[in-house]
C-alpha positions as MATLAB code, in Angstrom:
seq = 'XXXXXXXXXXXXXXXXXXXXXXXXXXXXXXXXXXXXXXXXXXXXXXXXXXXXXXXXXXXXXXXXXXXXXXXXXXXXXXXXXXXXXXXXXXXXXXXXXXXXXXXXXXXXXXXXXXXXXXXXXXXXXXXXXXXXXXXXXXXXXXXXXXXXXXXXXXXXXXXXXXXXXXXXXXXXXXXXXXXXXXXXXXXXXXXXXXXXXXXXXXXXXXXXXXXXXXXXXXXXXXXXXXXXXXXXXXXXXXXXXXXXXXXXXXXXXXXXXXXXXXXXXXXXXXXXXXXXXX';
ca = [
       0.000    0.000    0.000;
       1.508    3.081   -0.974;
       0.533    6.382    1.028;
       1.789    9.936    1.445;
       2.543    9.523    5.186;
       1.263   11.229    8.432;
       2.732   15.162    9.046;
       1.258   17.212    6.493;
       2.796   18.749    4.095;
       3.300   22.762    5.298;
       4.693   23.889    1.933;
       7.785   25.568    0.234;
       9.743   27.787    3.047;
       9.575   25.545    5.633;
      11.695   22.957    7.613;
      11.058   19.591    8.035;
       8.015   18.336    9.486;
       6.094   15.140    9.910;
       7.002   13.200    6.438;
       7.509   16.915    4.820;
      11.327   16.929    4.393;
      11.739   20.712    4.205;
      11.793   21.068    0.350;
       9.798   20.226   -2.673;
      12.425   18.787   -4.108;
      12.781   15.690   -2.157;
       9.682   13.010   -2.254;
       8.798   11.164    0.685;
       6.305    8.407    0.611;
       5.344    5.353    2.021;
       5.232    2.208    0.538;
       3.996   -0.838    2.033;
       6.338   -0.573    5.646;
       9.011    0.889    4.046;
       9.710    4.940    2.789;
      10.787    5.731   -0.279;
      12.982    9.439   -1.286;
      13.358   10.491   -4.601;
      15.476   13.454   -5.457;
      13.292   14.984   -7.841;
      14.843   18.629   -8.730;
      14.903   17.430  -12.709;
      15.663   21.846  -13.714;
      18.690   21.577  -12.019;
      19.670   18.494  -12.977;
      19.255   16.875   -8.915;
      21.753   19.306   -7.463;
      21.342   18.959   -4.106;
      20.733   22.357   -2.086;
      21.494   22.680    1.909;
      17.728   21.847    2.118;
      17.757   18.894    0.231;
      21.179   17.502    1.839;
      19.271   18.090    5.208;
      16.027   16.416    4.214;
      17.830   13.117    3.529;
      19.022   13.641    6.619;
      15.756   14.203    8.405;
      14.588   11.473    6.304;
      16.986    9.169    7.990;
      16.579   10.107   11.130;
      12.902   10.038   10.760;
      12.755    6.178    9.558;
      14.950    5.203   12.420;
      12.332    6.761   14.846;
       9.498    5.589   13.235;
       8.390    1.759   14.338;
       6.205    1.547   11.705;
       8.782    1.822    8.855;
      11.407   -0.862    8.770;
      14.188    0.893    5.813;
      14.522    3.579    3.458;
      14.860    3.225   -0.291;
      16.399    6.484   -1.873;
      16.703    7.115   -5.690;
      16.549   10.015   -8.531;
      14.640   10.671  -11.273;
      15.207   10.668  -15.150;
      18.712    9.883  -15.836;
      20.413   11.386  -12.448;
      20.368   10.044   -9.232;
      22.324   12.583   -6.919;
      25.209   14.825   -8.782;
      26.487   17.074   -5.612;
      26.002   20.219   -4.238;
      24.419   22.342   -6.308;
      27.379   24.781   -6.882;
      24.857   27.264   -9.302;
      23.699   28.561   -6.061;
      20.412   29.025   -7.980;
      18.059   27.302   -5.347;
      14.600   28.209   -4.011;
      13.663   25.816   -1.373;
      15.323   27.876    1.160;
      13.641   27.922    5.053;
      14.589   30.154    7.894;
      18.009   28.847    9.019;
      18.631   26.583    5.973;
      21.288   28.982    4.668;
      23.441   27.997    7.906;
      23.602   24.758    7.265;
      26.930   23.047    6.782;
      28.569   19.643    6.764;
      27.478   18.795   10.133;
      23.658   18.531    8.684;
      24.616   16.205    5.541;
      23.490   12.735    5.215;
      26.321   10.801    5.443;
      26.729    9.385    8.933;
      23.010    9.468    9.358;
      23.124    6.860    6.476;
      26.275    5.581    7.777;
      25.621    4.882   11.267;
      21.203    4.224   10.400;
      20.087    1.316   12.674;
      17.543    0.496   10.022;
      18.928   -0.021    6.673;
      19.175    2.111    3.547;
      19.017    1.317    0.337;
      20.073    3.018   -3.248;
      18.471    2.740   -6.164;
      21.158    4.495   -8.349;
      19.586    5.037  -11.445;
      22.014    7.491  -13.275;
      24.776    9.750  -12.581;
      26.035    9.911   -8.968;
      28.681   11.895   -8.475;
      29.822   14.240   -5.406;
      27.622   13.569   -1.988;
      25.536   11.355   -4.337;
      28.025    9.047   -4.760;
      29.009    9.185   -1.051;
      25.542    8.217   -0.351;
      25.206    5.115   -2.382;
      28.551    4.285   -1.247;
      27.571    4.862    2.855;
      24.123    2.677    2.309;
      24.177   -0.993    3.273;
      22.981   -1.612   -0.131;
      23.499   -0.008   -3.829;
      21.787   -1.318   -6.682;
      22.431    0.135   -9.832;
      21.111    0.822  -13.247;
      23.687   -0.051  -16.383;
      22.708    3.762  -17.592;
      24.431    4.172  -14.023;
      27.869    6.406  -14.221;
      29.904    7.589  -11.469;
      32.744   10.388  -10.883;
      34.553   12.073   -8.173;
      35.348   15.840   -9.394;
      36.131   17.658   -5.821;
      39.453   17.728   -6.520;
      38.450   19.703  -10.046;
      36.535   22.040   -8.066;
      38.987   22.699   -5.508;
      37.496   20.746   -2.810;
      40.027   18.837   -0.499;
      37.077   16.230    0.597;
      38.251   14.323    3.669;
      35.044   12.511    3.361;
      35.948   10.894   -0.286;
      39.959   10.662    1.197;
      38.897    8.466    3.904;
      36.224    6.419    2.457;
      36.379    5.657   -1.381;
      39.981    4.091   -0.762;
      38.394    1.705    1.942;
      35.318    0.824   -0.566;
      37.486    0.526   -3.891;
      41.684    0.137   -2.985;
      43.737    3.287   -2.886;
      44.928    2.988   -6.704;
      41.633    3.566   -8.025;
      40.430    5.816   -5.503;
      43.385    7.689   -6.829;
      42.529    6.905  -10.654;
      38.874    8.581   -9.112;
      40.001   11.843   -7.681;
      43.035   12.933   -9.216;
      41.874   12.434  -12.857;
      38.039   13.030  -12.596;
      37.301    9.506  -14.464;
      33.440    8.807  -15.197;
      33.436    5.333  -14.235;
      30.464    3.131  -16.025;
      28.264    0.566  -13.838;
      29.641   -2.749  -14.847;
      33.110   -1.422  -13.627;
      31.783    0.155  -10.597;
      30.041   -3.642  -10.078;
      34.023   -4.683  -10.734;
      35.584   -2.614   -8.367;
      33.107   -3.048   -5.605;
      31.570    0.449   -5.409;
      27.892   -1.023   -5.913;
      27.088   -4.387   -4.763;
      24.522   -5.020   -8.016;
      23.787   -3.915  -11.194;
      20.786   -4.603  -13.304;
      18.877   -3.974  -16.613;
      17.416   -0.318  -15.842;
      13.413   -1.287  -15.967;
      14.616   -4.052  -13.157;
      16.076   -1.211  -10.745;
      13.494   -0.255   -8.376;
      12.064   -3.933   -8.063;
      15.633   -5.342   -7.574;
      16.722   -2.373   -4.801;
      12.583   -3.302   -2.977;
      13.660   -6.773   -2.614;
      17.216   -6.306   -1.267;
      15.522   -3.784    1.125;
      12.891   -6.424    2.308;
      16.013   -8.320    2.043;
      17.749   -6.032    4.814;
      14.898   -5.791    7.329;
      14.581   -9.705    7.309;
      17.781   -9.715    9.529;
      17.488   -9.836   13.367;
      17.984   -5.781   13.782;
      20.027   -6.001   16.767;
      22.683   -8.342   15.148;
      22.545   -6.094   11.746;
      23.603   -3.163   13.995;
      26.530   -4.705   15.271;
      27.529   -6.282   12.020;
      27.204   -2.734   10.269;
      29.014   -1.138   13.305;
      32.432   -3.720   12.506;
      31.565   -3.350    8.814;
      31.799    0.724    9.168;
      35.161    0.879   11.277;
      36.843   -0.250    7.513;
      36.305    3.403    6.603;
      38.009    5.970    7.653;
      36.768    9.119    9.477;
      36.077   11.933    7.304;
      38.250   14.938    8.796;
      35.475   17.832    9.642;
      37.920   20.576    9.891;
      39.752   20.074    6.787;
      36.779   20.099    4.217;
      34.815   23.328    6.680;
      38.659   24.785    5.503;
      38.597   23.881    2.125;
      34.744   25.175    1.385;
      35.355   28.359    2.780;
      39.497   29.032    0.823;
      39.809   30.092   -2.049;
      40.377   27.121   -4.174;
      36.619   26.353   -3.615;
      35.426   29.936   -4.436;
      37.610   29.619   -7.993;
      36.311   26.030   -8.327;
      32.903   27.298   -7.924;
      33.350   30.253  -10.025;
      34.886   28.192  -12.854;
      32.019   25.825  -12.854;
      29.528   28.475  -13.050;
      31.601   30.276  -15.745;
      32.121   27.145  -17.680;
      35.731   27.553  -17.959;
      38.688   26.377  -16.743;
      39.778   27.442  -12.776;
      42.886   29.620  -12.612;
      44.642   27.232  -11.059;
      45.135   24.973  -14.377;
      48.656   25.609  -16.215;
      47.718   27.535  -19.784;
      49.616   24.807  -21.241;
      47.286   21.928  -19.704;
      44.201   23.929  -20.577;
      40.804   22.200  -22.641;
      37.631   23.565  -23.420;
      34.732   23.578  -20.808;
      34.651   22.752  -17.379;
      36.435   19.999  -15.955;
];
């Protein structure tokens, strides 16, 4: 049975509430037990704003507390699942105090550390947070339209969250073929290198990532915790003062700037130049 959950829905301009997650560009429903998220923000191609990072959050947080709902499925639309930040700064889904929020209201140790689990349904590009996300959840099924990248280092982001965990999920080597080159990496060798644990024809992607959720819930929870809790200690721990430097130097500002601009950042030797972003 599919329903739109209890809470309301109070509208654009304000935070979280009930099963509203503080944006219209995040879909929360419920579907038979379970909730589903979609990142649905198709004009801006899923960029994530600071309200949409903080509704998956909430979203999170919200399944855990909720003893009715036993995991979380979370997927995009079209042909992007989750890109990043949205570094156009061109969002409207603002609230009062959204503009403050930082790293410490992302998703990724609420999916991380989630007693119940989480599931992606990658269903085209993931790249920045997006692919953080899919990494972080105790399952990723992907699409083959499914690509993947890591271009922080391109925007002049030193992300301590990619440095600690992609080299645990993937081996150092390619986690430095990843960042230091910008590589789009197709599904079947993300499936190779361990990034996703499936992939599958695209019309099979939201049936496959339902049953591997059921699939999740089956297990005794208090045994899953634990397991995920030894499981998690392989990663690293994401260095919170580095990447709050990082975002606010002025690398990030060029990086940003260059993106917008559609050029290449300053930073790039004349001689090593291409056209277009990076």
């Amino acid at each position: 049975m599919i329903s739109a959950g209890g809470g309301g829905v109070p509208g654009p301009g304000h935070p979280p509430q009930g099963d509203w997650l503080g944006t219209p560009h995040l879909r929360f429903r419920r579907v038979d037990g379970f909730a589903e998220v979609t990142v649905d923000r198709p004009q801006a191609r899923n960029a994530m704003t600071a309200a949409m990072y903080f509704g998956v959050r909430y979203a999170v947080d919200r399944v855990n507390e909720d003893a009715s709902l036993h995991g979380l499925l979370l997927t995009g639309t079209g042909d992007v699942f989750i890109p990043g930040g949205d570094l156009g700064a061109s969002s409207h889904d603002g609230w009062p105090g959204a503009e403050l929020l930082g790293m410490d209201a992302a998703p990724f140790d609420a999916i991380r550390h989630s007693r119940k689990p989480v599931v992606s349904a990658v269903n085209g590009i993931a790249q920045g947070g997006g692919l953080l996300m899919a990494i972080l959840s105790d399952m990723s099924v992907a699409s083959e339209r499914a690509t993947f990248r890591a271009p922080e280092l391109y925007r002049g982001i030193a992300d301590s969250g990619y440095a600690a965990i992609l080299p645990a999920q993937i081996g150092p080597a390619r986690a430095k073929d990843m960042l230091h080159t910008g590589r789009v990496v197709d599904a079947i060798t993300a499936e190779a290198w361990g990034m996703v644990n499936r992939v599958v024809p695209h019309d099979d992607l939201l049936s496959t990532a339902w049953e591997l959720l059921a699939a999740c819930a089956r297990c005794a929870p208090s045994a899953r915790t634990q397991v995920k809790r030894i499981i998690n200690e392989v990663y690293g721990h994401p260095e919170r003062m580095t990447i709050d430097e990082s975002l606010a130097g002025p690398e990030a500002l060029e990086g940003w700037h260059a993106f917008r601009d559609r050029r290449q950042p300053s930073w790039v030797p004349e001689d090593l130049r291409v056209n277009g972003r990076l």
